[in-house]
C-alpha positions as CSV (number, residue, x, y, z in Angstrom):
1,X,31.9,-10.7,-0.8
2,X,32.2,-8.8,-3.7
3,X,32.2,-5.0,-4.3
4,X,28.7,-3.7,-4.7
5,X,27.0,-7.5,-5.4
6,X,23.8,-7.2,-4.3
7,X,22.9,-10.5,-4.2
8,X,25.7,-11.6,-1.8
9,X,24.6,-8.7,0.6
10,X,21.6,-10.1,1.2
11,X,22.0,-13.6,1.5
12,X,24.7,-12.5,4.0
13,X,21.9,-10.4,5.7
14,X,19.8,-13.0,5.4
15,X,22.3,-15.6,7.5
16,X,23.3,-13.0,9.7
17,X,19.5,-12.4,10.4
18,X,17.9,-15.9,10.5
19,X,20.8,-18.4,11.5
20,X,21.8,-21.4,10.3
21,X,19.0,-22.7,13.1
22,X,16.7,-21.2,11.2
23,X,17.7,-21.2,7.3
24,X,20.4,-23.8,6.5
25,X,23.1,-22.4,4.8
26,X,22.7,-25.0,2.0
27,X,19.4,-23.5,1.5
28,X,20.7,-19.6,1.3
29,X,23.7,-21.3,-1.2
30,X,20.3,-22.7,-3.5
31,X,18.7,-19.1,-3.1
32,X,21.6,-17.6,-4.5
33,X,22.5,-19.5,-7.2
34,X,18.6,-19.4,-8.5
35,X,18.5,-15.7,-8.2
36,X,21.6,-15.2,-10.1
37,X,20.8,-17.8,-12.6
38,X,17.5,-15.5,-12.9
39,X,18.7,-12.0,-12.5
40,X,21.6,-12.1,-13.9
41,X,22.9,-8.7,-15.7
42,X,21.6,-5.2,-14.8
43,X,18.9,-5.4,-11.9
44,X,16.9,-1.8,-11.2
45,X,16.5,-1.6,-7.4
46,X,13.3,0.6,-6.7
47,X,14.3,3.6,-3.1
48,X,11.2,2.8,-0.6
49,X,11.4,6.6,-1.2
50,X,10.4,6.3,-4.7
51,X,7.2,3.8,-3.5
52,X,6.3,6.1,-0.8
53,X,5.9,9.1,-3.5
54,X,4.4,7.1,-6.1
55,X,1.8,6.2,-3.3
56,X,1.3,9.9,-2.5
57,X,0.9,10.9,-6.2
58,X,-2.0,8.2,-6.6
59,X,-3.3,9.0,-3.5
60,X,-3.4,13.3,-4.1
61,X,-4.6,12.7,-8.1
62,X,-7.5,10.7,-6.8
63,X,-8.2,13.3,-4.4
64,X,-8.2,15.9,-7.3
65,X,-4.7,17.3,-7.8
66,X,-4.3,17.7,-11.7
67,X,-1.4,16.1,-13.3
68,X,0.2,19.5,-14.1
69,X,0.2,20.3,-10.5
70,X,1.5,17.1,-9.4
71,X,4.4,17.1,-11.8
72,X,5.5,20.6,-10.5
73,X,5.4,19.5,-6.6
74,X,7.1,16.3,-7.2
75,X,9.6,18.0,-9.6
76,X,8.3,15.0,-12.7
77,X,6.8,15.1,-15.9
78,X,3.2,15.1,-16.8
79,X,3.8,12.1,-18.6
80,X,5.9,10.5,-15.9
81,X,2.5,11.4,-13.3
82,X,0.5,9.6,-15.8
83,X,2.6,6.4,-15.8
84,X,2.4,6.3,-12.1
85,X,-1.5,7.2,-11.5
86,X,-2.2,4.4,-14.2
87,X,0.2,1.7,-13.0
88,X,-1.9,-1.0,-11.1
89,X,-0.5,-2.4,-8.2
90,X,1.4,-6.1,-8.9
């Protein structure tokens, strides 16, 4: 596997995880190959961290925090608070 490819570290967890009882490795070879063909380049990988706080911020704004507040305790922007607390769930 290659240095830091993200895409090989998870089929390999995948295979590792599964088994070849379970997910032929033909099967993990087709995975790769159609997320590479479709992420190829620069990929932004999200922390759970960052979810966990972006859930917290919508939760404490809708509970009455004010964006100013927010932005100080989570060490952000007021306009960075905004972008979170009016981003709808995908």
């Amino acid at each position: 596997m290659a240095e830091n490819d993200i895409v090989a570290d998870i089929i390999q967890r995948l295979a590792e995880s599964l088994g070849a009882d379970v997910v032929p490795p033909q099967v993990l070879m087709n995975i790769e190959v159609e997320t590479r063909r479709d992420w190829a380049g620069d990929v932004y990988i999200a922390s759970a961290k960052g979810r966990t706080r972006d859930v917290d911020i919508r939760r404490r704004y809708r509970d009455g925090m004010s964006v100013d507040r927010l932005a100080a305790a989570y060490h952000l922007t007021p306009r960075r608070i905004r972008q979170i607390v009016n981003r709808r769930k995908k």
